[in-house]
N, C-alpha and C positions, 0 to 999 in steps of 0.2 A: 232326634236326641239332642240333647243342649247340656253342655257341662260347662260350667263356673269354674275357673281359678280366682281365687279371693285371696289375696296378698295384704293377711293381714296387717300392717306395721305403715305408720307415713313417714318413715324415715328409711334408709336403707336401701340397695338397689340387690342385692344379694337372692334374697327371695322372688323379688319380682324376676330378674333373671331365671332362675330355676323354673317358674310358674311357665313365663314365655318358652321356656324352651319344651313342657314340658305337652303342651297346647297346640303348637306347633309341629310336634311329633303326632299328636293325636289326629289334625288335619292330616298328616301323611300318611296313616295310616288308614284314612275313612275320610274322604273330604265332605261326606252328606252330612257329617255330623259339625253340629252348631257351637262354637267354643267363643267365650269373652272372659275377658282377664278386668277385672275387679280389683284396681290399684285404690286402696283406700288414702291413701295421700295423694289422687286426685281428687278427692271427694270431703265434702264439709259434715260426718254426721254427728248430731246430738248422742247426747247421755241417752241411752235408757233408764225410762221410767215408770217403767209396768206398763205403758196404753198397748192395747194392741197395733202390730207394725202398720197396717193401712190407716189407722189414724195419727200416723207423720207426716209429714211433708219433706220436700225438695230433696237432696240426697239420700238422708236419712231411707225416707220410703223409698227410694229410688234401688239404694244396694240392698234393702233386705227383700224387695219385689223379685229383682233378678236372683238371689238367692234359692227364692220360695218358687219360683217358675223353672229354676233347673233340674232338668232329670240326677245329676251327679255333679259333684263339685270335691274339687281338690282344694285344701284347705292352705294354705302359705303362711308358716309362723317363722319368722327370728324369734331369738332366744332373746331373752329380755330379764336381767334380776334369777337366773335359774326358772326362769314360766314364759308363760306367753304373755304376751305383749296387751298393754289393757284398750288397746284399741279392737286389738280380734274378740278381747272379751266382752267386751260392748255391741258388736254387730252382735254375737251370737244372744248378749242377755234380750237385742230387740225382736227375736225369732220368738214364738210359742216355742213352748217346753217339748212339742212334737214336732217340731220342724223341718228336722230331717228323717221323718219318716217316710218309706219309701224314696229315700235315696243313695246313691253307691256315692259313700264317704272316701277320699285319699286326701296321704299328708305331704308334704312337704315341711319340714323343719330344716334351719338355716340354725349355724352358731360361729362365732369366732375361732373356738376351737373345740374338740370331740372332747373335753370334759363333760358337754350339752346333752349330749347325744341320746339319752332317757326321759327329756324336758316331755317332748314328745308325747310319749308313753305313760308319763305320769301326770302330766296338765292337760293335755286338749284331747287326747283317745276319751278319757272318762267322762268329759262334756259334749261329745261329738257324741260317744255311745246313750248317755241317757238324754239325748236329744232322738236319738231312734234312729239314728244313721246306720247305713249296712255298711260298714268299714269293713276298707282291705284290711288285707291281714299283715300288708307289709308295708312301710311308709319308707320314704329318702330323707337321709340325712343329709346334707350338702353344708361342708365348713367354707369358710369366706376364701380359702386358698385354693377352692375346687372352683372359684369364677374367676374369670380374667376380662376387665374394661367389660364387664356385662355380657361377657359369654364362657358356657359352660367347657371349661380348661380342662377336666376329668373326664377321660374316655371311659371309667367305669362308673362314677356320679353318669356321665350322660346317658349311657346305658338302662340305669336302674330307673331315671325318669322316663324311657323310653317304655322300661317294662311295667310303669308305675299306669303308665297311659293306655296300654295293651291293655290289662288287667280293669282299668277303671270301664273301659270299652266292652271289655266281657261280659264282668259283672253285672254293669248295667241292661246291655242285651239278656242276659240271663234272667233278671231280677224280673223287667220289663213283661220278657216270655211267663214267667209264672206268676206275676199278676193276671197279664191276661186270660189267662187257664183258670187261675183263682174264682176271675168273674164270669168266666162262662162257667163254672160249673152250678151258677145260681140262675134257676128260669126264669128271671123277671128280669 
């Protein structure tokens, strides 16, 4: 199994923090499973512009490959203008309209303060879902005061990302399990 954290935003350490710790827990709970953290402000991508993702190059193709090859992926937004951030929405416009199909979706949203706190809910759930992602049903909100120098300062923030990772780890074994059932019930 191989799960993506994608830290939407090149600005900001808040998210990525959250993502790290949340990846981290997931190694400790299962170390056979394959986890990378996909900081986009390490990375140079272009505009999307309609091609399909394999006909990019250098980063570009590089973050929507590892994407498109993970079993699940947790998604990493700050809060950006009340929405996400137009860098998360450009990875996602380089994916096919199906791109997450067949994979277990989680969030992670990041904001200055819980005024944010529905950014979530209202901007990236509804393009994650008509992407066909199996989203949990419950994502993390993590405010800028619940990190400290890059580590997660809330014993219950740390928690929830902890059960954010359980849960992402389930689902996926689950999902996984009923594919595979799916496909043997057809004899060829």
């Amino acid at each position: 199994m191989k799960i993506v954290g994608l830290s939407g935003s090149i600005v900001g350490r808040t998210t990525r923090s959250a993502l790290n710790y949340t990846l981290q827990a997931i190694q400790k709970q299962d170390p056979t499973i394959e986890t990378e953290l996909v900081d986009l402000a390490e990375y140079e991508v272009q505009f999307a512009d309609g091609r399909h993702y394999l006909d990019y190059t250098g980063d570009t193709r590089s973050v929507a490959e590892k994407l498109m090859a993970a079993d699940a992926i947790i998604f990493g937004s700050p809060t950006f203008q009340a929405s996400i951030p137009g860098t998360l929405k450009n990875v996602l416009d380089l994916l096919p309209a199906d791109g997450l199909q067949d994979k277990v979706v989680g969030m992670i949203m990041t904001a200055g303060t819980a005024k944010h706190y529905l950014v979530g809910e209202h901007h990236l759930r509804p393009i994650l879902s008509y992407m066909k992602g199996h989203l949990l049903q419950n994502y993390v909100f993590v405010e800028a005061k619940d990190v400290f120098r890059g580590e997660i300062a809330n014993d219950d923030i740390a928690m929830r990302l902890e059960r954010l990772g359980e849960d992402l780890i389930a689902n996926t074994k689950s999902y996984s399990q009923m594919q595979m059932e799916r496909e043997a019930a057809y004899a060829f």
